[in-house]
PQR file of N, CA, C, O and H, with PARSE charges and radii, in Angstrom:
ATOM      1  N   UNK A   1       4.915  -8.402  -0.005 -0.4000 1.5000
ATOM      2  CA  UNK A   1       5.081  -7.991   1.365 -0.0000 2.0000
ATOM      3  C   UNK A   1       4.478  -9.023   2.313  0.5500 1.7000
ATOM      4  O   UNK A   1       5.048  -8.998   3.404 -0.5500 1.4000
ATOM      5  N   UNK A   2       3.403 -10.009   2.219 -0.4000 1.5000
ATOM      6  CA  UNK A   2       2.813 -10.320   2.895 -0.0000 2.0000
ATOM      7  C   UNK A   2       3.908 -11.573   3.008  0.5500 1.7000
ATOM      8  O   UNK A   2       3.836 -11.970   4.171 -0.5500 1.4000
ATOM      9  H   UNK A   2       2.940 -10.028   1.332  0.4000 1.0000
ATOM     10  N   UNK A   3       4.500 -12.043   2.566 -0.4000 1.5000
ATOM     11  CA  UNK A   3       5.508 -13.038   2.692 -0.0000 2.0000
ATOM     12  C   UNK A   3       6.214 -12.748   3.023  0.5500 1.7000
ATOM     13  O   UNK A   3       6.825 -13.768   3.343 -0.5500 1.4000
ATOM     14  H   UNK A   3       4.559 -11.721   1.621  0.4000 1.0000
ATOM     15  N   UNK A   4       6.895 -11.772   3.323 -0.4000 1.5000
ATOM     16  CA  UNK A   4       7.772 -11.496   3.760 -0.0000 2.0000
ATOM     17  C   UNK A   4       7.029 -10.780   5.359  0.5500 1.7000
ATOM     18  O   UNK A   4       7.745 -10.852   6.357 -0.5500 1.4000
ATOM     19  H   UNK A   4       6.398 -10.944   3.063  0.4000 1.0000
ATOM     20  N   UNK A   5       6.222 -10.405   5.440 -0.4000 1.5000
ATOM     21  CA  UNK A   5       5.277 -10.191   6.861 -0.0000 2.0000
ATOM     22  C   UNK A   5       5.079 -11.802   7.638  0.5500 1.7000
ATOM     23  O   UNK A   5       4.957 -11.947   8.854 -0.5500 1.4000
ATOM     24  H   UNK A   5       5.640 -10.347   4.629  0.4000 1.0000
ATOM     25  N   UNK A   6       5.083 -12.775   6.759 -0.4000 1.5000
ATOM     26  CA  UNK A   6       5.051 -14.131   7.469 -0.0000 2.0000
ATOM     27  C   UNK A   6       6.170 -14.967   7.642  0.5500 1.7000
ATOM     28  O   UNK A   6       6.094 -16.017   8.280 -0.5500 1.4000
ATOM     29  H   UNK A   6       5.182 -12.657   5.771  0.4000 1.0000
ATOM     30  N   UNK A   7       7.341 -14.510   7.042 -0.4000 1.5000
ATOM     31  CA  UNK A   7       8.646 -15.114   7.213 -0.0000 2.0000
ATOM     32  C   UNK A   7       8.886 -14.685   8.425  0.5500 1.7000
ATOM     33  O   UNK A   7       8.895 -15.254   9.517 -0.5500 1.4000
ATOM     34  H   UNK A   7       7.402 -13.657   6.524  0.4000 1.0000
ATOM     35  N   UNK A   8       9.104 -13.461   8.048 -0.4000 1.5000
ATOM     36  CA  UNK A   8       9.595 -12.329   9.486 -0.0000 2.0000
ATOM     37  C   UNK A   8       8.925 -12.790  10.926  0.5500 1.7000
ATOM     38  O   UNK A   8       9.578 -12.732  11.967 -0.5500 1.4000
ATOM     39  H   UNK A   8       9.096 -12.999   7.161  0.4000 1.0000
ATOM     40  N   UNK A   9       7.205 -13.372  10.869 -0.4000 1.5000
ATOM     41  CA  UNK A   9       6.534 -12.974  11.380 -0.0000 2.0000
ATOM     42  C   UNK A   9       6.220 -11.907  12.103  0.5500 1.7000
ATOM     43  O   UNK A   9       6.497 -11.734  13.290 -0.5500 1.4000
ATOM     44  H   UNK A   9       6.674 -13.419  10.023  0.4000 1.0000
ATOM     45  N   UNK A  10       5.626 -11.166  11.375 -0.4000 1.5000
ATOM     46  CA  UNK A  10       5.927  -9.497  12.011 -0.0000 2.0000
ATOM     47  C   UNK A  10       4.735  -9.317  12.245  0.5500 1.7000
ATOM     48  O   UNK A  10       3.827  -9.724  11.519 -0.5500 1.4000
ATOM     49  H   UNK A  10       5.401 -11.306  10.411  0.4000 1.0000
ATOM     50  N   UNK A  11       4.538  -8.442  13.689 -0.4000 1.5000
ATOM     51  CA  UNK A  11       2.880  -8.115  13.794 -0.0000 2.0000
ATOM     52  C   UNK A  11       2.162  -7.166  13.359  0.5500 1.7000
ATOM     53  O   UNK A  11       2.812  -6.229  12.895 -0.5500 1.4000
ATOM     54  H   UNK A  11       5.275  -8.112  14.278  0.4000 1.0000
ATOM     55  N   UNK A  12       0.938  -7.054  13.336 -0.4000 1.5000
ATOM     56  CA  UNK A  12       0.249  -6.691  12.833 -0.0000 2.0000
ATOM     57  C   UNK A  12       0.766  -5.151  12.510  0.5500 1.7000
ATOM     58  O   UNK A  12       0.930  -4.522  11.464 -0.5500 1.4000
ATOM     59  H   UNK A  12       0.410  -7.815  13.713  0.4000 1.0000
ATOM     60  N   UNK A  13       0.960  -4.820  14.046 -0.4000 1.5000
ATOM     61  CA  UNK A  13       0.934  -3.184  14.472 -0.0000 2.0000
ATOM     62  C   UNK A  13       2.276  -2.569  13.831  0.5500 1.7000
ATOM     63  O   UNK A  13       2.642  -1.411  14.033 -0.5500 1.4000
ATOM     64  H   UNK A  13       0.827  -5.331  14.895  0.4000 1.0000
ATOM     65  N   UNK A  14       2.849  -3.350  13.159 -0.4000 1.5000
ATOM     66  CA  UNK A  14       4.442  -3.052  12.356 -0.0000 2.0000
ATOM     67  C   UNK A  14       4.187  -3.053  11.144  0.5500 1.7000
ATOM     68  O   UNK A  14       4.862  -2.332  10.409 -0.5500 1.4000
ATOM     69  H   UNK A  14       2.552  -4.291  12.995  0.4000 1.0000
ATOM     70  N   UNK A  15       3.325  -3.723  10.702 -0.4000 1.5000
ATOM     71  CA  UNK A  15       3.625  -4.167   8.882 -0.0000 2.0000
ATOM     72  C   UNK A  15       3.464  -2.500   8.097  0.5500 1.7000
ATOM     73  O   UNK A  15       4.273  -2.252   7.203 -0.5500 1.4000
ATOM     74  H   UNK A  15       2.777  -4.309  11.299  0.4000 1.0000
ATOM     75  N   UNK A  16       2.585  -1.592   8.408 -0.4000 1.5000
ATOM     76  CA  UNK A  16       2.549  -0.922   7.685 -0.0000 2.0000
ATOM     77  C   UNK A  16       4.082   0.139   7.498  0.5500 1.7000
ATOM     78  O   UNK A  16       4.540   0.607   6.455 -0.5500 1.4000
ATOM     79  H   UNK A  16       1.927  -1.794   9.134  0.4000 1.0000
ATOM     80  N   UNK A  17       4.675   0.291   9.106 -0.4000 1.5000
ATOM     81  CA  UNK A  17       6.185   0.996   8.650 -0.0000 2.0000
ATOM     82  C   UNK A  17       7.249  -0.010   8.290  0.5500 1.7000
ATOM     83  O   UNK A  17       8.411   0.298   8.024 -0.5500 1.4000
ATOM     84  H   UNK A  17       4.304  -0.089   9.953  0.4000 1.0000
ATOM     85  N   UNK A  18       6.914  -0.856   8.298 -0.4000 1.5000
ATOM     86  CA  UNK A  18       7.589  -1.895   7.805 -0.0000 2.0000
ATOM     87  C   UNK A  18       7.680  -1.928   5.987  0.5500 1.7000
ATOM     88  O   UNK A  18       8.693  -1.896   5.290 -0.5500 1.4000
ATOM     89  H   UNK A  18       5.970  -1.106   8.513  0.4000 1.0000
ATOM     90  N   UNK A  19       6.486  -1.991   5.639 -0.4000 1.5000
ATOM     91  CA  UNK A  19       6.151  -1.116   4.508 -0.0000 2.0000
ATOM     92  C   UNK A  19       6.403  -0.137   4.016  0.5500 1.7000
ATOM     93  O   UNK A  19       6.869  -0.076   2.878 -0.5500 1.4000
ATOM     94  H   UNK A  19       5.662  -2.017   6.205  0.4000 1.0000
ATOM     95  N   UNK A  20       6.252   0.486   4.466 -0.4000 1.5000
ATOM     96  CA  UNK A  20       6.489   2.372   3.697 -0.0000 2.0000
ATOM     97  C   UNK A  20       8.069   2.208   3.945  0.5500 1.7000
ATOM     98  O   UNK A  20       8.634   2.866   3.071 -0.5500 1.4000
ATOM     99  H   UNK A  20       5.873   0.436   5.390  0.4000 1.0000
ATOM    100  N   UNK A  21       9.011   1.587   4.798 -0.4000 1.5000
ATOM    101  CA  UNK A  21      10.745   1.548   4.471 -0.0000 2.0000
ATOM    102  C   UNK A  21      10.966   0.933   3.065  0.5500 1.7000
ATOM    103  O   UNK A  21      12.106   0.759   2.635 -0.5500 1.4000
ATOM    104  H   UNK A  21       8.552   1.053   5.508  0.4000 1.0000
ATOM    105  N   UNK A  22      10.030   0.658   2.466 -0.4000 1.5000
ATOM    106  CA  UNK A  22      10.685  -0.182   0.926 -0.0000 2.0000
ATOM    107  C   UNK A  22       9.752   0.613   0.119  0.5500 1.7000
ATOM    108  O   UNK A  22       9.606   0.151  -1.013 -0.5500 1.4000
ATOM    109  H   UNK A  22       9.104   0.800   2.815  0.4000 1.0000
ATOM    110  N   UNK A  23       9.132   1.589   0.351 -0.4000 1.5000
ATOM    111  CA  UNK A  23       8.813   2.755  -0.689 -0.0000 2.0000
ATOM    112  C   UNK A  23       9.865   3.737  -1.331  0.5500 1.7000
ATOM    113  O   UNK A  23      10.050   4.731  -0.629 -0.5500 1.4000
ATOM    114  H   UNK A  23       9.250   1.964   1.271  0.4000 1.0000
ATOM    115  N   UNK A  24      10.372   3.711  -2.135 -0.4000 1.5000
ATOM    116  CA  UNK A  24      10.857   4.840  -3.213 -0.0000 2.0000
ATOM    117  C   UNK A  24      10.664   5.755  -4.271  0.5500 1.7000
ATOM    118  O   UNK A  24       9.628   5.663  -4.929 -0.5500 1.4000
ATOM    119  H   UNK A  24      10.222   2.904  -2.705  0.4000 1.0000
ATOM    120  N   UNK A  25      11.547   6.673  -4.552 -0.4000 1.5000
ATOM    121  CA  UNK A  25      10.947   7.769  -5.599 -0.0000 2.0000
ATOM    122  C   UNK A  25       9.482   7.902  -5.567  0.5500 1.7000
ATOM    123  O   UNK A  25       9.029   8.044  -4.431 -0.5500 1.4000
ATOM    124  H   UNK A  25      12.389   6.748  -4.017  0.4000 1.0000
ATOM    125  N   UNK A  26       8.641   7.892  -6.514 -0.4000 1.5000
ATOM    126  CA  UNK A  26       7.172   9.034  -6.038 -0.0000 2.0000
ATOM    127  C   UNK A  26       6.575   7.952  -5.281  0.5500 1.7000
ATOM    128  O   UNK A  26       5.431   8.317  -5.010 -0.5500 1.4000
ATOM    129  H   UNK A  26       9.009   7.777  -7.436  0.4000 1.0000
ATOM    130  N   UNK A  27       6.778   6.888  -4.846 -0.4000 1.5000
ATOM    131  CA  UNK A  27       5.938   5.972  -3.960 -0.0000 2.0000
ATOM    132  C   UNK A  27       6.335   6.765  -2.546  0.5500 1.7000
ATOM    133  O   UNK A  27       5.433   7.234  -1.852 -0.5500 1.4000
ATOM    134  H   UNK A  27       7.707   6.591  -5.067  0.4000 1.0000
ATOM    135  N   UNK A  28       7.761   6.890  -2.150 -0.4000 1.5000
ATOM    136  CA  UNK A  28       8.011   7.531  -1.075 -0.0000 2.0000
ATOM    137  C   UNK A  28       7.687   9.276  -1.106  0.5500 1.7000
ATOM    138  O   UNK A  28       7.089   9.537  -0.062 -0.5500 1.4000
ATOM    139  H   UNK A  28       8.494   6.508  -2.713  0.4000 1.0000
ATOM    140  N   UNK A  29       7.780   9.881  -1.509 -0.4000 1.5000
ATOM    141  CA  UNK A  29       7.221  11.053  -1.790 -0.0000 2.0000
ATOM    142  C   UNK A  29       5.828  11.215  -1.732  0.5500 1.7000
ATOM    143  O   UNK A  29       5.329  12.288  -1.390 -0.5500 1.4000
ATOM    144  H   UNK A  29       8.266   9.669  -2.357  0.4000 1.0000
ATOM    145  N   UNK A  30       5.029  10.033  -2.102 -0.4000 1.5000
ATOM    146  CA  UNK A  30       3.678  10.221  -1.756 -0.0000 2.0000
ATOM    147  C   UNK A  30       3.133  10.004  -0.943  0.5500 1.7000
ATOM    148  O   UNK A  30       1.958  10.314  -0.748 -0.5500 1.4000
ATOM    149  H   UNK A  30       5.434   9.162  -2.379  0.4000 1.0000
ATOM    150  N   UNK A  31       4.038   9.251  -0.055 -0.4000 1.5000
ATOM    151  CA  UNK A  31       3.633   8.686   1.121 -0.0000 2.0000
ATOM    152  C   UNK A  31       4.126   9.616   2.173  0.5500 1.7000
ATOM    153  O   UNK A  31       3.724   9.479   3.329 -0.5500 1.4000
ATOM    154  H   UNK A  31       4.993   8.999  -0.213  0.4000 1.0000
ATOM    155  N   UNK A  32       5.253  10.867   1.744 -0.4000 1.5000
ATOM    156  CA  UNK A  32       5.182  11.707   3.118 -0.0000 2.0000
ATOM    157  C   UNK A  32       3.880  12.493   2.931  0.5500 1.7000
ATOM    158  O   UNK A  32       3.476  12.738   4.068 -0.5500 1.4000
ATOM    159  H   UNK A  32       5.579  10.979   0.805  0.4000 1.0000
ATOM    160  N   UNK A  33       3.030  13.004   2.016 -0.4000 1.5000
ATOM    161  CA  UNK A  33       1.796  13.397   2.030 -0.0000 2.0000
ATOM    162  C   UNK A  33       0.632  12.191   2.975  0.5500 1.7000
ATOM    163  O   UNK A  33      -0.206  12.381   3.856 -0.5500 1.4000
ATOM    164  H   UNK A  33       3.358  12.804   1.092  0.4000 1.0000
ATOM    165  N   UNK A  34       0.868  11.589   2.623 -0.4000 1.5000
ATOM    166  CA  UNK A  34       0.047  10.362   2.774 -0.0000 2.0000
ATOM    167  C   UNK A  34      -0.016  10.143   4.443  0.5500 1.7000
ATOM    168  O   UNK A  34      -1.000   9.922   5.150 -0.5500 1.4000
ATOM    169  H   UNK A  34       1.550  11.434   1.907  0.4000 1.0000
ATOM    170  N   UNK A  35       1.320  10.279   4.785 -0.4000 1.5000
ATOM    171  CA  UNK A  35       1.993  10.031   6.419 -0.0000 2.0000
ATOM    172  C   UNK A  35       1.054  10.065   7.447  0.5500 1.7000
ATOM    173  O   UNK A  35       0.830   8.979   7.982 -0.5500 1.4000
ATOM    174  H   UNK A  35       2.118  10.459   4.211  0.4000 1.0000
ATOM    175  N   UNK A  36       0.320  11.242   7.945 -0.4000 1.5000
ATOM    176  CA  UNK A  36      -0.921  11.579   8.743 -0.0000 2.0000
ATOM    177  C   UNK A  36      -1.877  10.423   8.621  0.5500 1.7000
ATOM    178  O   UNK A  36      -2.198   9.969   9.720 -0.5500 1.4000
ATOM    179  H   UNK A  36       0.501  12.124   7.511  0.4000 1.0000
ATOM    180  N   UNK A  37      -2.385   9.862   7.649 -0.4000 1.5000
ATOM    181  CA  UNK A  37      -3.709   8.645   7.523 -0.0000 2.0000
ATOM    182  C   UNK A  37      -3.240   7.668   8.400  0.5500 1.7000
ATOM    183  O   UNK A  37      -4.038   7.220   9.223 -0.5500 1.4000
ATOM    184  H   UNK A  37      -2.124  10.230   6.757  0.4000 1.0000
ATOM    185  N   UNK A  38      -1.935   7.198   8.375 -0.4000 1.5000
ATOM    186  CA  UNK A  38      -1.561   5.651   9.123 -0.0000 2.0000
ATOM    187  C   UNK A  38      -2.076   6.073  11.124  0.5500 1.7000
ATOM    188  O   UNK A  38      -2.113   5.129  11.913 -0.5500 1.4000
ATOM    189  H   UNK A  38      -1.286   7.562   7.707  0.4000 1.0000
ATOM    190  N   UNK A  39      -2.287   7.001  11.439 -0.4000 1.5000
ATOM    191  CA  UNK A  39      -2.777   7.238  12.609 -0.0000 2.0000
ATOM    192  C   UNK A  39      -4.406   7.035  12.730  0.5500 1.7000
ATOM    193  O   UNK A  39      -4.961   6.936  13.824 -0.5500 1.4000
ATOM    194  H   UNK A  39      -2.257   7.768  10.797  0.4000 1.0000
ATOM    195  N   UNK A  40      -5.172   6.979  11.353 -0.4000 1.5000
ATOM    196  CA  UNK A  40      -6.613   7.417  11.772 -0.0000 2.0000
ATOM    197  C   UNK A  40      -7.062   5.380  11.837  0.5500 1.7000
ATOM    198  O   UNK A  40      -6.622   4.298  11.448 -0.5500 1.4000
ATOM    199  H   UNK A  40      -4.721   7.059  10.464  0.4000 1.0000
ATOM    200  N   UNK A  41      -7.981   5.861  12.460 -0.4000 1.5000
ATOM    201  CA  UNK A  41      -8.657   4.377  13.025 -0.0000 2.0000
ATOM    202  C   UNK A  41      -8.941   3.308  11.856  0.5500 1.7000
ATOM    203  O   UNK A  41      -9.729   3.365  10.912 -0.5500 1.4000
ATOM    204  H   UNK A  41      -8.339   6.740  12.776  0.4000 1.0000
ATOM    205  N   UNK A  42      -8.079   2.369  12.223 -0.4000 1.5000
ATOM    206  CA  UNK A  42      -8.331   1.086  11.176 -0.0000 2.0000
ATOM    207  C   UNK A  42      -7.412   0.797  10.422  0.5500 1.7000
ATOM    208  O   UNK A  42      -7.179  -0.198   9.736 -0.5500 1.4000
ATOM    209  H   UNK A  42      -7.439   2.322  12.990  0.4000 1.0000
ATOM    210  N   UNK A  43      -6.579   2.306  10.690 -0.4000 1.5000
ATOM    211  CA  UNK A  43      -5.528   2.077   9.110 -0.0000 2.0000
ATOM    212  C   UNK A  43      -4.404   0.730   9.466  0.5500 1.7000
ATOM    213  O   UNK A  43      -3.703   0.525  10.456 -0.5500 1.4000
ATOM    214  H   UNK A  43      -6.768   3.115  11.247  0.4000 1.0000
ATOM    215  N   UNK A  44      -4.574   0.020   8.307 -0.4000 1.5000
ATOM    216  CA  UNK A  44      -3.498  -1.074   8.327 -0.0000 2.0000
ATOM    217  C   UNK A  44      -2.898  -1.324   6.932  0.5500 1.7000
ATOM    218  O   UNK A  44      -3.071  -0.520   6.016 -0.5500 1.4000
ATOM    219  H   UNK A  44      -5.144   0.187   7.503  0.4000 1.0000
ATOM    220  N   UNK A  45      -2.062  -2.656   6.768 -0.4000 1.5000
ATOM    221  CA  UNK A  45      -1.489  -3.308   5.812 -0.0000 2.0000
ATOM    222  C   UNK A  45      -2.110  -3.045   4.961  0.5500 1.7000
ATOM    223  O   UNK A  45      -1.640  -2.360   4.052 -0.5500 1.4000
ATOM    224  H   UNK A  45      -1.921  -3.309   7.512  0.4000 1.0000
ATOM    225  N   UNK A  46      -3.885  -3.660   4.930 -0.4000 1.5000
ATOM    226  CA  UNK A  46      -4.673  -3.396   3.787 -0.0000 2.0000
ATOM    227  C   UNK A  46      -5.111  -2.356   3.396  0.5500 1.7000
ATOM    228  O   UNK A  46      -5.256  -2.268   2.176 -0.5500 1.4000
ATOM    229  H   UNK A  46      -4.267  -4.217   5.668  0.4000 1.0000
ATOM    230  N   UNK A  47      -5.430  -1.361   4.111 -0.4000 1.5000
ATOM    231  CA  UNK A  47      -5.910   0.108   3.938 -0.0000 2.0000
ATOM    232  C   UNK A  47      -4.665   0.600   2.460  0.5500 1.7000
ATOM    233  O   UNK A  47      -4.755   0.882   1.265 -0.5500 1.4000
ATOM    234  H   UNK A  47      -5.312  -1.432   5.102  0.4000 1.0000
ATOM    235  N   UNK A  48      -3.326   0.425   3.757 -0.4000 1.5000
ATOM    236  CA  UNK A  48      -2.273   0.827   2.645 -0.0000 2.0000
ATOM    237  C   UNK A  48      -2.084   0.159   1.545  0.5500 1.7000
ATOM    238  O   UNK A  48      -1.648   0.920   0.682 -0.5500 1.4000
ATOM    239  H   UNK A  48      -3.253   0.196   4.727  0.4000 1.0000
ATOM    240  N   UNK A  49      -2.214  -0.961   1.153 -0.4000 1.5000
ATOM    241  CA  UNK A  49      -2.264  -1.790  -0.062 -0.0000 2.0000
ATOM    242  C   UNK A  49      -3.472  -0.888  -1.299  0.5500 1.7000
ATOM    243  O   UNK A  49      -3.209  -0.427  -2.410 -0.5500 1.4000
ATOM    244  H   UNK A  49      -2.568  -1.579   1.854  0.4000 1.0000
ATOM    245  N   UNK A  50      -4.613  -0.902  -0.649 -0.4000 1.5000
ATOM    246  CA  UNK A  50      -5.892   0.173  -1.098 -0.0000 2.0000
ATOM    247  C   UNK A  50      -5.608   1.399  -1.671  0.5500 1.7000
ATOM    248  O   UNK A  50      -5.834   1.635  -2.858 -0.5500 1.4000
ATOM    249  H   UNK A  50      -4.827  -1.277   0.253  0.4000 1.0000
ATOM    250  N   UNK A  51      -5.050   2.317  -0.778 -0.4000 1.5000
ATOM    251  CA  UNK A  51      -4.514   3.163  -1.258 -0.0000 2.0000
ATOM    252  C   UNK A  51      -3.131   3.638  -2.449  0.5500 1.7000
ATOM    253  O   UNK A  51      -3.085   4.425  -3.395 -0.5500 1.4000
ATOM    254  H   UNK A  51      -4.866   2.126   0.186  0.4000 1.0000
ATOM    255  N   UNK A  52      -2.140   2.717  -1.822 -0.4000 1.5000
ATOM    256  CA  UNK A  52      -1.041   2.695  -2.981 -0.0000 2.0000
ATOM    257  C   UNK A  52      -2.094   1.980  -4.196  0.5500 1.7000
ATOM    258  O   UNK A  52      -1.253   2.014  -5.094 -0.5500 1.4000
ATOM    259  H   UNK A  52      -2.177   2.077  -1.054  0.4000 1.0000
ATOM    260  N   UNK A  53      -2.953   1.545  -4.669 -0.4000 1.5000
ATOM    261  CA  UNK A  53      -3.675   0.636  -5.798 -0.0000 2.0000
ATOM    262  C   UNK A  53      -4.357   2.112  -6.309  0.5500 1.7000
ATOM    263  O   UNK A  53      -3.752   2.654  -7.234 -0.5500 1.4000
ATOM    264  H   UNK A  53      -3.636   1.517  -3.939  0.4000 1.0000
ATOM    265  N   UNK A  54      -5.432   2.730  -5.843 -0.4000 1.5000
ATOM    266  CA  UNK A  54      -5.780   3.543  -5.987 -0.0000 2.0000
ATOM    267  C   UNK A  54      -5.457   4.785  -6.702  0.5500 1.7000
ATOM    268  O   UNK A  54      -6.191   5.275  -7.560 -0.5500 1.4000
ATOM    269  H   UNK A  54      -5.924   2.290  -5.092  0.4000 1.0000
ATOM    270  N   UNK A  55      -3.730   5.540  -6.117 -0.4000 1.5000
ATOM    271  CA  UNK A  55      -3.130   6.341  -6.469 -0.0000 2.0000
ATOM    272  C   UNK A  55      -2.516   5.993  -7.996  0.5500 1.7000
ATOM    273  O   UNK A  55      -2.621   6.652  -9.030 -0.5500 1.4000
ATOM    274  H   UNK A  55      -3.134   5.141  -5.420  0.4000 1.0000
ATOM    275  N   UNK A  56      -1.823   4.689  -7.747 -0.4000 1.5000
ATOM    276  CA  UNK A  56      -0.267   4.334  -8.823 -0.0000 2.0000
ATOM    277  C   UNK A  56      -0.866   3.515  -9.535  0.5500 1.7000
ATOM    278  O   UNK A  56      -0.200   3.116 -10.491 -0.5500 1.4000
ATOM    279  H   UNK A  56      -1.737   4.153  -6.906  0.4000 1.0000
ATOM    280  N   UNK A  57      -2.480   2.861  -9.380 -0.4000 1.5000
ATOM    281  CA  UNK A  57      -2.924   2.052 -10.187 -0.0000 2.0000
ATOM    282  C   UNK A  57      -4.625   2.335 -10.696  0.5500 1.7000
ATOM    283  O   UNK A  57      -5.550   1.529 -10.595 -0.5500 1.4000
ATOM    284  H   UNK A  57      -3.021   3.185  -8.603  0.4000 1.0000
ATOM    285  N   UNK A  58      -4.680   3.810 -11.288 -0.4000 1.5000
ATOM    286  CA  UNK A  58      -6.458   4.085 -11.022 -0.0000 2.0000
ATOM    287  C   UNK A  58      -7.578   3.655 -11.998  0.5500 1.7000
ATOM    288  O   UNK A  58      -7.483   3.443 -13.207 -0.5500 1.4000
ATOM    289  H   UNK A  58      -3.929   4.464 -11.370  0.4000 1.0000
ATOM    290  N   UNK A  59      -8.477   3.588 -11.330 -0.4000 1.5000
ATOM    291  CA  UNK A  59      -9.387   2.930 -11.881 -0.0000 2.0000
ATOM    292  C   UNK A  59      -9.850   2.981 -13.663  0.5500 1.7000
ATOM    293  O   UNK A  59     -10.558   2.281 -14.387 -0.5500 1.4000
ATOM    294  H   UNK A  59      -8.554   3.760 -10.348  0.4000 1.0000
ATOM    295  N   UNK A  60      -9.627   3.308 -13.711 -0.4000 1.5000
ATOM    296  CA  UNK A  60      -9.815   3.405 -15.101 -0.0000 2.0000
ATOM    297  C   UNK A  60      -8.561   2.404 -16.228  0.5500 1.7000
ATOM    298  O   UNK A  60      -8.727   1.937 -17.355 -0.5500 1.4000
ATOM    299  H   UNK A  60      -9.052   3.877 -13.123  0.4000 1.0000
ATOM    300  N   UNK A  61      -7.361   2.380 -15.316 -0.4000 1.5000
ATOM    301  CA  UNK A  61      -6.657   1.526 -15.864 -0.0000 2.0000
ATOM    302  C   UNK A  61      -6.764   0.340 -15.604  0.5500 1.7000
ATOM    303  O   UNK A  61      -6.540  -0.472 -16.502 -0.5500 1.4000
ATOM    304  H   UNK A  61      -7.226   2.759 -14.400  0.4000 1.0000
ATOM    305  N   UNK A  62      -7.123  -0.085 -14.356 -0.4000 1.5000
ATOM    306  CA  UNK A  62      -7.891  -1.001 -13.815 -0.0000 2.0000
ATOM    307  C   UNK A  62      -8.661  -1.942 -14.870  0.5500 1.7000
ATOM    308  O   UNK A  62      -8.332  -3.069 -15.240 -0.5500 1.4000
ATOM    309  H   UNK A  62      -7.305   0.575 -13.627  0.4000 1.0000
ATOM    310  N   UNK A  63      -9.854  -1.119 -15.280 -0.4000 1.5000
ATOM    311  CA  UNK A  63     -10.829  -1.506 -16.038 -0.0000 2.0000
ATOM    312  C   UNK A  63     -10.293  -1.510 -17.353  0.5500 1.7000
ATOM    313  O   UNK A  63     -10.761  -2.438 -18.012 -0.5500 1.4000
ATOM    314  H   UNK A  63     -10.121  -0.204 -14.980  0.4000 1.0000
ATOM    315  N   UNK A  64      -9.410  -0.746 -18.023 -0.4000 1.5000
ATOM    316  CA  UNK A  64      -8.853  -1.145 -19.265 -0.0000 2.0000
ATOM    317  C   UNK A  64      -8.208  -2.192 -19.229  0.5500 1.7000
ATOM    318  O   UNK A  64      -8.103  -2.771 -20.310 -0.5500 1.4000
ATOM    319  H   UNK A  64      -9.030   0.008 -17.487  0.4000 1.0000
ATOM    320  N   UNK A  65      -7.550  -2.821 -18.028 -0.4000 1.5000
ATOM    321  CA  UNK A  65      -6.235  -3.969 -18.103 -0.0000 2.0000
ATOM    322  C   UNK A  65      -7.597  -5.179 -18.093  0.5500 1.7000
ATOM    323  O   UNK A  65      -7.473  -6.175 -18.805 -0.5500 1.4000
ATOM    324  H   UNK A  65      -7.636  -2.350 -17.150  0.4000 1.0000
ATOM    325  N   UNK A  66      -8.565  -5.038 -17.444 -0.4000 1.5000
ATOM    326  CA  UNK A  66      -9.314  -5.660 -16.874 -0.0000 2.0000
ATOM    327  C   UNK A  66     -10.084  -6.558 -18.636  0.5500 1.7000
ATOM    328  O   UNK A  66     -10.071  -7.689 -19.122 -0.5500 1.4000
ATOM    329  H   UNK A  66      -8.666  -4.229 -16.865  0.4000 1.0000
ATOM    330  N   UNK A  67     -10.602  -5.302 -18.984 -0.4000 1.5000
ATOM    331  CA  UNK A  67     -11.237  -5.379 -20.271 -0.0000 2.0000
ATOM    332  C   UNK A  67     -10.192  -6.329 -22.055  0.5500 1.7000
ATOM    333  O   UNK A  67     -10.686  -6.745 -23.104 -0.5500 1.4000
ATOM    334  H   UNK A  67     -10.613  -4.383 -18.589  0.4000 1.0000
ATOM    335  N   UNK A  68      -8.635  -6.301 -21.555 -0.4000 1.5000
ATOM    336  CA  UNK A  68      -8.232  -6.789 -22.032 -0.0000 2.0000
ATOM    337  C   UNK A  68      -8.299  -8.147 -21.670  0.5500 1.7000
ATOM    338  O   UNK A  68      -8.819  -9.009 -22.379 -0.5500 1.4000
ATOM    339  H   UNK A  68      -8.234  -5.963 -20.704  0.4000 1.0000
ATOM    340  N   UNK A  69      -7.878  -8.308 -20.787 -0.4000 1.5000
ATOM    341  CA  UNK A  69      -8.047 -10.023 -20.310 -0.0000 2.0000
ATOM    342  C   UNK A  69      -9.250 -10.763 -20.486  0.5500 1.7000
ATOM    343  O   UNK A  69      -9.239 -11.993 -20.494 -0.5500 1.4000
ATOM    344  H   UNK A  69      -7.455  -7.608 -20.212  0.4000 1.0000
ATOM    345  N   UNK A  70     -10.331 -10.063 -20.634 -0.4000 1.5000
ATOM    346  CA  UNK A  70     -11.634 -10.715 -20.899 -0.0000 2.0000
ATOM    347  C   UNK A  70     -11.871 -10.575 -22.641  0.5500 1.7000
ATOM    348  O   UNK A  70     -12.886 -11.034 -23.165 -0.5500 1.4000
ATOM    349  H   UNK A  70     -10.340  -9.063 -20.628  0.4000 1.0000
TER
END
């Protein structure tokens, strides 16, 4: 996304619905739950990057993928 946020050059205050239009199946579904946060203070590109990591990628797998590579 972020390359494509710098091709485009798209600003700041866009990238995140700019984003959530190329969410599908349970990515988009989780994100109409999700919908309300992009209003609270701070939320951006990275917040949402954080969060989709969090949900579809959790910590624990994290640390197993992590633990393989080392």
């Amino acid at each position: 996304m972020e390359k494509l946020f710098d091709t485009l050059q798209c600003p700041e205050e866009l990238e995140v619905g700019f984003a959530v239009f190329y969410l599908k199946d349970k990515a988009n579904l989780w994100w109409a739950t999700m919908r309300e946060r992009q209003h609270e203070l701070g939320f951006d590109w990275g917040r949402l990057k954080e969060l989709i990591k969090d949900h579809f990628y959790p910590v624990p797998l994290q640390k197993a993928k992590k633990n393989e590579i080392m």
